[in-house]
C-alpha positions as CSV (number, residue, x, y, z in Angstrom):
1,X,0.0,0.0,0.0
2,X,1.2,3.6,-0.6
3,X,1.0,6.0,1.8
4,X,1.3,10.2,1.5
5,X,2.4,12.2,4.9
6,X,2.0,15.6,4.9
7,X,4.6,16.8,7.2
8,X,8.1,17.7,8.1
9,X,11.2,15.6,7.0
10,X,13.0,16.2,9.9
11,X,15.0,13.5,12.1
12,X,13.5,12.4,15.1
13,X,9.6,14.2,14.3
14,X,6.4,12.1,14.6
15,X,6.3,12.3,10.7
16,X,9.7,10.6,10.7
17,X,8.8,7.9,13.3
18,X,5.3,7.3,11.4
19,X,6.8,6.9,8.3
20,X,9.7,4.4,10.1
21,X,6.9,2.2,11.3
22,X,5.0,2.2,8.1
23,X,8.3,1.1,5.9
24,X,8.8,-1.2,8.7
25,X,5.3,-3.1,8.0
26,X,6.4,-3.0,4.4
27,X,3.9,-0.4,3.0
28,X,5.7,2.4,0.8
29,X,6.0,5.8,2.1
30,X,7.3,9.5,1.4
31,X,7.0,12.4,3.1
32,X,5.9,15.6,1.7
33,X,7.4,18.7,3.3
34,X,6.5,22.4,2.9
35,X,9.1,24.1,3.9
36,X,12.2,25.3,1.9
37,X,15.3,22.5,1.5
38,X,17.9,25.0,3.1
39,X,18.9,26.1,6.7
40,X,16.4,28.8,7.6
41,X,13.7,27.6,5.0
42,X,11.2,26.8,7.8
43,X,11.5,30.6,9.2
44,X,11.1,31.9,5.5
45,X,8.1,29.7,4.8
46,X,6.0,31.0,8.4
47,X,7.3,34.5,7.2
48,X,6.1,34.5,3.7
49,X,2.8,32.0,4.9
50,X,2.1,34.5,7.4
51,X,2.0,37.6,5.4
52,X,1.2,36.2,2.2
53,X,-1.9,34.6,0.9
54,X,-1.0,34.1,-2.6
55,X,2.2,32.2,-1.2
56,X,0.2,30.3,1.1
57,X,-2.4,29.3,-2.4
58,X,0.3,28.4,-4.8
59,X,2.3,26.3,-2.3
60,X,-0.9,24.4,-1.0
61,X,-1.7,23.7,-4.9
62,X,1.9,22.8,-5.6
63,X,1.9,20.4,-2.5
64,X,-1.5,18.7,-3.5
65,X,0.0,18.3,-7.2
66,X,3.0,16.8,-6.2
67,X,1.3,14.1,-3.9
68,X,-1.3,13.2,-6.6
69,X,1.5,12.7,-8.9
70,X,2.7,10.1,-6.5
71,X,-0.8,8.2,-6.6
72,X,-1.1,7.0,-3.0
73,X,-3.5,5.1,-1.7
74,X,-4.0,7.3,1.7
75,X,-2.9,10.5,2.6
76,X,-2.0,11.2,5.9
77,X,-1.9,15.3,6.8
78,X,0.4,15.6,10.2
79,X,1.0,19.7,10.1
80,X,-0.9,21.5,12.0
81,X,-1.6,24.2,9.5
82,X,-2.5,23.0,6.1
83,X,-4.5,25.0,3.6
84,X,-7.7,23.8,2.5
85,X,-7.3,24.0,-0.9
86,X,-4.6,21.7,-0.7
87,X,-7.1,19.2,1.1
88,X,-9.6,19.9,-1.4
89,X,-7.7,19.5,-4.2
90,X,-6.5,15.8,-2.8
91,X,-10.1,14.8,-2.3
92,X,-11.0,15.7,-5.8
């Protein structure tokens, strides 16, 4: 089974540690992160979510793209904050 986690790729984070356990019972997993790949890319993505909308719109689209591209069978959304076009756009 395939499974989608909408969460942070960081070591040692529940999304880590679900994701462990799932690989572990032999199901396929990846992690889907928001954030920016570099050093402060989790204080620029709150900055530029916080202030900007549009931001906040085209990375929830890109998120719910790139997850459908990977054609799991669940989706599992861990952050706290995720837009609800991103969740919309999964259901569809």
């Amino acid at each position: 089974m395939r499974f989608a986690i909408l969460g942070s790729t960081d070591f040692d984070s529940i999304e880590f540690h679900l994701q462990d356990s799932l690989r572990f019972l032999g199901h396929e997993v990846r992690t889907f992160d928001f954030t920016f790949p570099f050093p402060k890319g989790k204080a620029v993505h709150y900055w530029l979510k916080r202030f900007s909308e549009n931001y906040d719109i085209r990375k929830g689209k890109q998120m719910a793209h790139e997850v459908l591209e990977s054609k799991p069978d669940i989706v599992i959304g861990v952050y706290r904050i995720i837009h609800p076009i991103t969740i919309s756009l999964i259901k569809e």
